[in-house]
C-alpha positions as a Python dict, from the first residue, in 0.01 Angstrom:
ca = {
    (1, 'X'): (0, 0, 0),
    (2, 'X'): (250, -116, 289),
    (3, 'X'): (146, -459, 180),
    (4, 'X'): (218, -402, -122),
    (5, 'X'): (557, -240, -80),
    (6, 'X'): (619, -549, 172),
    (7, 'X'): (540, -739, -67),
    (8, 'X'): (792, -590, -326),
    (9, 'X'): (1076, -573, -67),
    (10, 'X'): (1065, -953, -25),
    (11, 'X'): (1083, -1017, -386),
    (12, 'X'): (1356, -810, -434),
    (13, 'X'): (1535, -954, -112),
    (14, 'X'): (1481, -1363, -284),
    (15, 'X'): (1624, -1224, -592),
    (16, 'X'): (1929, -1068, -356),
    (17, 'X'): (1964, -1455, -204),
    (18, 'X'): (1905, -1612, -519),
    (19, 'X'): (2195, -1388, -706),
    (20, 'X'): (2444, -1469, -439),
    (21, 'X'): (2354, -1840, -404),
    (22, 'X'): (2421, -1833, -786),
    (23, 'X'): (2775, -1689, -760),
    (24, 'X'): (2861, -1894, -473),
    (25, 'X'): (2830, -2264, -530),
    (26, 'X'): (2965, -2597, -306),
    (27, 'X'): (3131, -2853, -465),
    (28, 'X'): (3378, -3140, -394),
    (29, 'X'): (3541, -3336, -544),
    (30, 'X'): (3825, -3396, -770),
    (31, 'X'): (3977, -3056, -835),
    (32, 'X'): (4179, -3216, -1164),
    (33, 'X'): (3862, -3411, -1314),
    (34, 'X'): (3626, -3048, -1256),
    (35, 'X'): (3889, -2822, -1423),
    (36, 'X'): (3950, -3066, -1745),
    (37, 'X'): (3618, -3065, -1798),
    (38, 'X'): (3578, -2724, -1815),
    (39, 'X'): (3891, -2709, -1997),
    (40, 'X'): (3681, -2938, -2315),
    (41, 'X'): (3428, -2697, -2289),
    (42, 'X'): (3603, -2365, -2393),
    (43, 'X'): (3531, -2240, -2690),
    (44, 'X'): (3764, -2297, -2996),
    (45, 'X'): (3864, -2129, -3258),
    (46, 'X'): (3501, -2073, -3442),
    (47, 'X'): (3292, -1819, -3273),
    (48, 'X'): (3466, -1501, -3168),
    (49, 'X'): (3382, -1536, -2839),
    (50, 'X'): (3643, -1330, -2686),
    (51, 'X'): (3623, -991, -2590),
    (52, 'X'): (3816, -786, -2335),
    (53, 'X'): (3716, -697, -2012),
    (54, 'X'): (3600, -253, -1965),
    (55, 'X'): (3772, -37, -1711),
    (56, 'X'): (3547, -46, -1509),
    (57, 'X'): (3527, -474, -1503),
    (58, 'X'): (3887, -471, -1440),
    (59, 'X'): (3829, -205, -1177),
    (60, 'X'): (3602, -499, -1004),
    (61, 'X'): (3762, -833, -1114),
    (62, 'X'): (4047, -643, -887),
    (63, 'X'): (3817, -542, -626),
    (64, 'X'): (3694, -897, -611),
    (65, 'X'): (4035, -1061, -621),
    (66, 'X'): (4157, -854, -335),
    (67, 'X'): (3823, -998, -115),
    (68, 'X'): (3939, -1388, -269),
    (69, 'X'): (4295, -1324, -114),
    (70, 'X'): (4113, -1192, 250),
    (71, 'X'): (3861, -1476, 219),
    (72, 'X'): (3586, -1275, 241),
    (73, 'X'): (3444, -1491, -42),
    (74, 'X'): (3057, -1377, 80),
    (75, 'X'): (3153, -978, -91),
    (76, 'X'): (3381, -1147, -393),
    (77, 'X'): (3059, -1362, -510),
    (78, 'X'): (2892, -1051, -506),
    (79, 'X'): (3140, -873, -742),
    (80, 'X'): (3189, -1153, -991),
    (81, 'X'): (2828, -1218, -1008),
    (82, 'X'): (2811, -876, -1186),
    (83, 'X'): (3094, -986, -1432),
    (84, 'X'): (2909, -1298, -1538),
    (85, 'X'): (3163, -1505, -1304),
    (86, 'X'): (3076, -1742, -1008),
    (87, 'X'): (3288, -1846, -724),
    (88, 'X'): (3261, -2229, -662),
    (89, 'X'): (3373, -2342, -294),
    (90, 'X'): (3570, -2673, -431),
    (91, 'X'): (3676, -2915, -145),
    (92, 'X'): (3893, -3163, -323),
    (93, 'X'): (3781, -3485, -137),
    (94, 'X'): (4133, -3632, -168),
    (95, 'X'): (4337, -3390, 49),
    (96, 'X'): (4069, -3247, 230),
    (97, 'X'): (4173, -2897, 125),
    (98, 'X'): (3937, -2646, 3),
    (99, 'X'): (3970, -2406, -310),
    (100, 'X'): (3836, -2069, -459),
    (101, 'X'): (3749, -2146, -860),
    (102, 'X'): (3645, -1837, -1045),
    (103, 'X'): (3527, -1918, -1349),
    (104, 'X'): (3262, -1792, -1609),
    (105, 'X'): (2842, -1811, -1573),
    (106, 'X'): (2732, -2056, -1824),
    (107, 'X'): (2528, -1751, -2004),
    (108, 'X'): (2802, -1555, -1942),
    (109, 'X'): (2966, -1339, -2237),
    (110, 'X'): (3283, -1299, -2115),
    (111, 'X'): (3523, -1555, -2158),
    (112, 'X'): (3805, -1455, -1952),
    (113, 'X'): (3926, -1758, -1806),
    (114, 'X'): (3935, -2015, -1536),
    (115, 'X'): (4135, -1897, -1203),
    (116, 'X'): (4200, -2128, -904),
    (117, 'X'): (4305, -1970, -566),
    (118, 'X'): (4478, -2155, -308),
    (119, 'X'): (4398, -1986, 34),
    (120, 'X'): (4646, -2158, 275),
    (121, 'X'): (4945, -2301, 4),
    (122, 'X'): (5247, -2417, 88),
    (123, 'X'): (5409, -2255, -199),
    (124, 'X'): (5241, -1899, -160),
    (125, 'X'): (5468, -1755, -360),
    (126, 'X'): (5432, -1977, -707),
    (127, 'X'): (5171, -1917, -986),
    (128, 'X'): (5083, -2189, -1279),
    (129, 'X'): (4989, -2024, -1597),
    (130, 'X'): (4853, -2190, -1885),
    (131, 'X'): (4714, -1927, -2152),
    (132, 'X'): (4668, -2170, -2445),
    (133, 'X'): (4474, -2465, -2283),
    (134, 'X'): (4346, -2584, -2611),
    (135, 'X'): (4638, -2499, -2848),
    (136, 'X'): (4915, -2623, -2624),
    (137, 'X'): (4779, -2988, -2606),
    (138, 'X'): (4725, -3119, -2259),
    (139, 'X'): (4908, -2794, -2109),
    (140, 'X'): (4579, -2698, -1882),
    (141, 'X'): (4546, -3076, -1761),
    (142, 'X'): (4946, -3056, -1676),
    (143, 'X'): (4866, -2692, -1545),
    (144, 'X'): (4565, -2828, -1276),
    (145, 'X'): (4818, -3139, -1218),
    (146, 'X'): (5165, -2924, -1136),
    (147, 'X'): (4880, -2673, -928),
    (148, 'X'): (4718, -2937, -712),
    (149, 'X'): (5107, -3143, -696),
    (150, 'X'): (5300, -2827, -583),
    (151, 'X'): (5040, -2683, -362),
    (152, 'X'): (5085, -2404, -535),
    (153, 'X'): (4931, -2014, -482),
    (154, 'X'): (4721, -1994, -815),
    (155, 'X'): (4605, -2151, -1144),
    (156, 'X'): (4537, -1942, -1446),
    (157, 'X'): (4380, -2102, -1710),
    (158, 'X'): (4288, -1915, -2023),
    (159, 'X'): (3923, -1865, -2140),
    (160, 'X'): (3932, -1960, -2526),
    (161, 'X'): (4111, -2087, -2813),
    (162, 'X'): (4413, -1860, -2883),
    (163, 'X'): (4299, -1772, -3224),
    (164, 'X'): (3922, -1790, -3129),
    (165, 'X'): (3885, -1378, -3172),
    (166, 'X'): (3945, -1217, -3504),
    (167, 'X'): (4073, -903, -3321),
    (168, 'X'): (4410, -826, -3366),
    (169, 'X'): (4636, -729, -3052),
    (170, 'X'): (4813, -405, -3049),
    (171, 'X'): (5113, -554, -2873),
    (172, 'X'): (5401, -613, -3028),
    (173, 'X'): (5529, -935, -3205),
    (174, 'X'): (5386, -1164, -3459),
    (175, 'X'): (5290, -1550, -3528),
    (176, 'X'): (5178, -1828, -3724),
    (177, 'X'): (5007, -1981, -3500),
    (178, 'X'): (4658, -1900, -3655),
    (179, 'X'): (4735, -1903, -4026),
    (180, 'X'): (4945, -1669, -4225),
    (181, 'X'): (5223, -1498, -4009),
    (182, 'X'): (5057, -1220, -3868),
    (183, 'X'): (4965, -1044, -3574),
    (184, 'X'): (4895, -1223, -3266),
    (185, 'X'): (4484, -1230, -3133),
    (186, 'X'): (4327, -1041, -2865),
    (187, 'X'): (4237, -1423, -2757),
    (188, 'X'): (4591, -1506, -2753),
    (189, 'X'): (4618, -1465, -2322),
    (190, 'X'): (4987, -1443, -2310),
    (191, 'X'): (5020, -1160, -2578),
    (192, 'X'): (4769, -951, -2459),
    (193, 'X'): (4817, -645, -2202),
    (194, 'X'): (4439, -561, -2176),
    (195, 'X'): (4329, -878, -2080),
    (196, 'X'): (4168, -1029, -1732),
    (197, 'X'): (4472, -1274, -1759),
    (198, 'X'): (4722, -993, -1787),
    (199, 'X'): (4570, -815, -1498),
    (200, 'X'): (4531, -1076, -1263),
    (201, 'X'): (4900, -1161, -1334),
    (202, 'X'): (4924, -767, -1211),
    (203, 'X'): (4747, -772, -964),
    (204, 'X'): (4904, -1129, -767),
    (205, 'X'): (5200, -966, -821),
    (206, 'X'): (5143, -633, -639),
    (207, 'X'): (4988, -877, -375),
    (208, 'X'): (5318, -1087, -307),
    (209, 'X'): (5607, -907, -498),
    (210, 'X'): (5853, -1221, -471),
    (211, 'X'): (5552, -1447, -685),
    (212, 'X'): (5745, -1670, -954),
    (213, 'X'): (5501, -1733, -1233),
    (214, 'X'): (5556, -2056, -1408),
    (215, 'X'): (5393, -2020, -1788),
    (216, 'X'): (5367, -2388, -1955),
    (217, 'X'): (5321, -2422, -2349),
    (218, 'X'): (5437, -2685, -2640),
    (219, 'X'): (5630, -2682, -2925),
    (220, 'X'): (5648, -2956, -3224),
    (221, 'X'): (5959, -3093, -3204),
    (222, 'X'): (6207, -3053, -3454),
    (223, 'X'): (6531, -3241, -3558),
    (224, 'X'): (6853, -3069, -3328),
    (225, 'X'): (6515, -2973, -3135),
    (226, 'X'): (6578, -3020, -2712),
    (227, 'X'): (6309, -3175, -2507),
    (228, 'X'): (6244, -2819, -2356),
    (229, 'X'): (6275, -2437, -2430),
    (230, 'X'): (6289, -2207, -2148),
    (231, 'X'): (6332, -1873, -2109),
    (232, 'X'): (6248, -1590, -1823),
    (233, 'X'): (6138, -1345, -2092),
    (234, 'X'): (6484, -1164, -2141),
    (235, 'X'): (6876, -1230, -2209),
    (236, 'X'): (6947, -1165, -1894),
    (237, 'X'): (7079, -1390, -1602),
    (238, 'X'): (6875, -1280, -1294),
    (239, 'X'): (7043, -1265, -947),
    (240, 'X'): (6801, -1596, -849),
    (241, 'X'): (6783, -1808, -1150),
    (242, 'X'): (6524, -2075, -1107),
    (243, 'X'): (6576, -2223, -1453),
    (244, 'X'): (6895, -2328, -1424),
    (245, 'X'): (6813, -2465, -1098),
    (246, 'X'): (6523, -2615, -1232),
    (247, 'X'): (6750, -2745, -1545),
    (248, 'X'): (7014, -2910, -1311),
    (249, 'X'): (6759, -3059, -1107),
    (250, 'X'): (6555, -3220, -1384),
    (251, 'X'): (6890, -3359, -1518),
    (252, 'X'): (6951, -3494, -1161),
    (253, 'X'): (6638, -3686, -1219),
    (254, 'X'): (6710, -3774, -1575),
    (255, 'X'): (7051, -3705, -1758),
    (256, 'X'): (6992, -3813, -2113),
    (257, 'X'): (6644, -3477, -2090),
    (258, 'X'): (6749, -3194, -2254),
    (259, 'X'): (6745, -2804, -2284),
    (260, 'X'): (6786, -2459, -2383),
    (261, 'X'): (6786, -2145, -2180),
    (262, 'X'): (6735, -1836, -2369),
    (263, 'X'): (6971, -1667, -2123),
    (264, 'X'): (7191, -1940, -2091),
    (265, 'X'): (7205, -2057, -2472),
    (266, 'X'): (7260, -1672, -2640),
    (267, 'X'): (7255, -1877, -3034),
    (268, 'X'): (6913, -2014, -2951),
    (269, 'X'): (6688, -1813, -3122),
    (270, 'X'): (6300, -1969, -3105),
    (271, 'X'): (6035, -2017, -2894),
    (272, 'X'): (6174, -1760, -2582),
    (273, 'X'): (5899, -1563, -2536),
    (274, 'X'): (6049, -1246, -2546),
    (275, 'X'): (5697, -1086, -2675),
    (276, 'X'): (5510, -1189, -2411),
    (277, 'X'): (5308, -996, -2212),
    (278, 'X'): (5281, -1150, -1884),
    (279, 'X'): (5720, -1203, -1909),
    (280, 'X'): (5736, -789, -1970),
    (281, 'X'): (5524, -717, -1648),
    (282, 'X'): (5703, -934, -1426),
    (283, 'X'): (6076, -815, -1541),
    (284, 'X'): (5936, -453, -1518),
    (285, 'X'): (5864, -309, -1852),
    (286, 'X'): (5675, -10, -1810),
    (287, 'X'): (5527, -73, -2152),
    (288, 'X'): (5446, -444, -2178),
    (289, 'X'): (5258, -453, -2478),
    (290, 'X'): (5477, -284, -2699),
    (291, 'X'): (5813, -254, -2516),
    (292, 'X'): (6058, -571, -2374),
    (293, 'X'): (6286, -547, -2027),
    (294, 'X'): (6602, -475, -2008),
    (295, 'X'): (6628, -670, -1730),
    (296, 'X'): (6536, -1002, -1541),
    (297, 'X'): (6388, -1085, -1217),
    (298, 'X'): (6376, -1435, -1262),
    (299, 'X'): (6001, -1463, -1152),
    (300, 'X'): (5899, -1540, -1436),
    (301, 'X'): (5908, -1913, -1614),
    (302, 'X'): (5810, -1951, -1981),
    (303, 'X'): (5840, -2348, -2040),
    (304, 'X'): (5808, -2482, -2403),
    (305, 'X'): (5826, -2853, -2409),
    (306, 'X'): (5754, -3144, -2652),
    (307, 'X'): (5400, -3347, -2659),
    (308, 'X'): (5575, -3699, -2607),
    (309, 'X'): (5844, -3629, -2323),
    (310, 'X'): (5595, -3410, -2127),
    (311, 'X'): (5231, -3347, -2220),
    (312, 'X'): (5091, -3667, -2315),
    (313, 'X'): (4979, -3775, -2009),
    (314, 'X'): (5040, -3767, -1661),
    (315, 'X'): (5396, -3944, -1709),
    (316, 'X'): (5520, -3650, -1871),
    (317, 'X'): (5411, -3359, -1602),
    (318, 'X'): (5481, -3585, -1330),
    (319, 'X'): (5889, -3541, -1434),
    (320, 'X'): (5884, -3170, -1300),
    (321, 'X'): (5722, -3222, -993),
    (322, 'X'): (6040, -3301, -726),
    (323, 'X'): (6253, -3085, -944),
    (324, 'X'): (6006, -2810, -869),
    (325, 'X'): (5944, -2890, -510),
    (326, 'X'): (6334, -2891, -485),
    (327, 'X'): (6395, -2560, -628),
    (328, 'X'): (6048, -2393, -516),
    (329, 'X'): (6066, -2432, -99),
    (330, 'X'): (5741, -2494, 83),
    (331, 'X'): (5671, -2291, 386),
    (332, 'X'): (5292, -2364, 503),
    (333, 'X'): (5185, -2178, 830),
    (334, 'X'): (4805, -2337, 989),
    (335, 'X'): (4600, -2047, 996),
    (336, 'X'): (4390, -1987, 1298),
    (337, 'X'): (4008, -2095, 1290),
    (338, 'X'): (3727, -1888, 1351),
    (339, 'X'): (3689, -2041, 1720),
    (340, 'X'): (3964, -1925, 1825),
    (341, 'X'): (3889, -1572, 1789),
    (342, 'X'): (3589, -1614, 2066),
    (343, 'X'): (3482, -1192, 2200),
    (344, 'X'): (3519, -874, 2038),
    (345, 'X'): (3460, -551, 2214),
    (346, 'X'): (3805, -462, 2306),
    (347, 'X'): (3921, -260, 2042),
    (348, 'X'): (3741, 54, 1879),
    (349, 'X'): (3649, 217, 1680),
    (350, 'X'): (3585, -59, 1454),
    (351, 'X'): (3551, -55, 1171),
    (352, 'X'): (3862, 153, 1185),
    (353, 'X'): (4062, 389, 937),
    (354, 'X'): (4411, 414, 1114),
    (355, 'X'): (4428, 413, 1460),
    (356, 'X'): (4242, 230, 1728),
    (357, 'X'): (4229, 197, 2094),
    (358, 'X'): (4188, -53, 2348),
    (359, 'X'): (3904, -77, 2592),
    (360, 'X'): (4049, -246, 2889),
    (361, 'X'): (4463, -179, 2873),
    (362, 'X'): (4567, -290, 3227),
    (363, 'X'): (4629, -646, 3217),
    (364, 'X'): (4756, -572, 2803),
    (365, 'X'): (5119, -657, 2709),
    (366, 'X'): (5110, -770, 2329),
    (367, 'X'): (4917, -710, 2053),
    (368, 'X'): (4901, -981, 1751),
    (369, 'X'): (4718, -915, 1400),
    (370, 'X'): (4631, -1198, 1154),
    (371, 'X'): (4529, -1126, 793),
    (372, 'X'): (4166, -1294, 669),
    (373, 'X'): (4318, -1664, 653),
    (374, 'X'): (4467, -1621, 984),
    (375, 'X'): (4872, -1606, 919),
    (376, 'X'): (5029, -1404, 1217),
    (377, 'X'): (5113, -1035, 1018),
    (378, 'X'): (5193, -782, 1303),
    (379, 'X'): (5311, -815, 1639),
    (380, 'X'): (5338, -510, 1924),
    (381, 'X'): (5398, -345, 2222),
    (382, 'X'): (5201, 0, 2179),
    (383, 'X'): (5337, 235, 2430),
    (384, 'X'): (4988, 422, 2457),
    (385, 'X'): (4719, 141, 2411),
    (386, 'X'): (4474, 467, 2394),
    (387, 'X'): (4628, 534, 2010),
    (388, 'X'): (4772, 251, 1815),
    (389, 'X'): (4905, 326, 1506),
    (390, 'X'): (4774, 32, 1282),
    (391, 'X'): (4774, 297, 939),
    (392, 'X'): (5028, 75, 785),
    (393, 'X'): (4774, -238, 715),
    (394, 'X'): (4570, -222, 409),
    (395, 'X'): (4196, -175, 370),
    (396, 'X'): (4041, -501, 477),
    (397, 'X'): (3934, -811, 749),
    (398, 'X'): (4188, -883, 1006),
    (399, 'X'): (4198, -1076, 1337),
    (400, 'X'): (4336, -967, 1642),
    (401, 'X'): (4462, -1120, 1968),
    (402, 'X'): (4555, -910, 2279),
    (403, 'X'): (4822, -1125, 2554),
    (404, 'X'): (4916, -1002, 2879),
    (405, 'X'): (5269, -1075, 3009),
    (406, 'X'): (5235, -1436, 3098),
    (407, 'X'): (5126, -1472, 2703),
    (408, 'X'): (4767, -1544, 2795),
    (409, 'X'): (4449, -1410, 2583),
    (410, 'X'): (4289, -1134, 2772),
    (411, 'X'): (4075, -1096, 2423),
    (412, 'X'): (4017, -1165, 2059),
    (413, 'X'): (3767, -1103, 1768),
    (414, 'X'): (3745, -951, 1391),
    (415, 'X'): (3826, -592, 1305),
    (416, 'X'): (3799, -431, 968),
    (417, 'X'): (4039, -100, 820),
    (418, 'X'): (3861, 52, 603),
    (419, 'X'): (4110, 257, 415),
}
């Protein structure tokens, strides 16, 4: 019987190992080449593929998101592999820099998207949406290429066809995008609140409140048409107003380009995506399936453009590249490696809930504490090293380094809050 029960116990622990190996998978590469080719492989508008995501899977997609951003990518894999998602470890061979790619289990049913995470970026604070891959010709190639260009936070890439579900969205607004004017589709990523899209949007915002989120689509261009439509969601000049920074400086580059700002140019009336969802969230609607904002924070970008001055190839997204970089600063900070955090010991109890104490105090001046990919996020002087306060941090990994006064490591190591 113990053999047996051994015997059971192993199996179960392969198919543990196996699991995990699945949702966690090496690759290298070229970051641009992998994503377009998953791009070609979405499905279209046949099928009805699409289907939103439970509660309870948003509950964990968030779950798992929060472990991506504290780069404990061992416990994300484990989440996503129960959502029919796999995180792939991509090293694009070019830079030498190393990516999270969520994206869907080739059996998988749910067909949420592709999402790229960035974990040391020089521009932490800038998002690249494209929701209609497939409709928006060449928008998720310029999407990948403006991602891996900018060194930007994120890349969300959406999972189907806009029109691939024949479920009708309860938000607000209509289109003709898939036939008759109608309704727009549950599929349709950038007018739908209940979507994985939606909440991820929601959830990297909560993470880093001053995010901008730049949103590219395409238009066919009409006669009086400009080159590009753009529009932060509202009518509203925010207090920062990237667009017409970003306007000026693509004129800088190339005076005879031209636009419209939906906040700038009140008699412009099309394309200024006042309906979608993503837009609402990010200027603050408390309702942003059914109800607009009244007002602007300027975070978010919705960019319409024409196929031949900017999606047709790589000529075309390369023109908003140094206008970007311009108006979109980068501040990169080296994170510390693993090696330098050598002993642990010092502190207790950890795992911790709010307050911890240190072992050996006499020689301790300073205490430093580093989030999962090592950025510097707390620096003090407790008064009583017996009780420090550290309640304000969020549940997760952290990294700590105690200095005494001559700003030399008495100790370092990995602790973990757990609420």
């Amino acid at each position: 019987m113990k053999d047996v029960s051994r015997a059971v116990g192993y199996l179960l622990l392969q198919i543990l190992i196996v699991a995990n190996c699945l949702a966690q998978v090496p690759a290298e590469g070229s970051l641009f080449d992998y994503i377009t080719l998953k791009i070609s492989a979405l499905p279209s508008t046949e099928g009805n593929n699409y289907l939103d995501a439970t509660n309870g899977q948003k509950e964990a997609w968030n779950d798992a998101m929060e472990l991506v951003l504290q780069n404990d990518l061992v416990s994300a894999s484990e989440i996503l592999s129960g959502l029919g998602y796999r995180l792939v470890h991509f090293l694009e061979t070019a830079s030498n820099t190393k990516y999270s790619v969520i994206e869907r289990e080739v059996t998988s049913q749910n067909h949420w998207g592709i999402y790229v995470i960035s974990q040391n970026p020089c521009r932490d604070n800038v998002v690249i949406q494209c929701p209609h891959p497939m409709f928006d010709t060449n928008t998720g190639k310029q999407g990948i290429f403006t991602f891996l260009e900018l060194d930007a936070k994120a890349l969300f890439i959406g999972g189907t066809h806009r029109c691939n579900s024949g479920s009708l969205s309860s938000c607000s607004g209509t289109t003709t995008a898939c036939g008759a004017n109608g309704p727009f589709r549950i599929s349709d990523q950038a007018h739908n609140a209940d979507g994985i899209f939606q909440k991820t949007t929601e959830f990297l915002l909560q993470a880093n409140p001053s995010t901008v989120f730049i949103q590219f689509h395409g238009f066919g261009k009409r006669a009086g048409d400009p080159n590009a439509i753009l529009s932060n969601g509202t009518r509203v000049t925010p207090q920062t107003d990237y667009i017409s920074e970003l306007i000026a400086e693509m004129n800088t580059e190339d005076p005879t380009l031209t636009f419209r700002a939906g906040h700038l140019d009140l008699d412009w009336e099309r394309l200024l995506a006042f309906t979608n969802t993503q837009g609402r969230l990010i200027n603050g609607s408390s309702e942003p399936c059914r109800t607009g904002s009244s007002v602007s924070q300027g975070q978010f970008i919705h960019v319409e453009q024409e196929l031949a001055m900017f999606r047709s190839d790589q000529t075309g997204w390369v023109r908003w590249i140094e206008p970007m970089k311009r108006v979109f600063d980068c501040i990169k900070t080296e994170p510390l490696t693993s090696d330098q955090f050598y002993h642990d010991g010092l502190i207790y109890p950890n795992p911790f809930d709010s307050e911890v104490t240190v072992q050996d105090s006499y020689y301790a001046d300073l205490l430093m504490v580093y989030n999962a990919t090592g950025q510097l996020i707390l620096e003090l002087k407790p008064r009583n090293w017996k009780k420090i306060d550290l309640s304000t941090l969020t549940s997760g990994i952290y990294y700590y380094q105690i200095l005494d006064k001559n700003l030399s490591i008495i100790s370092n190591g990995k602790m973990v809050k757990t609420k």
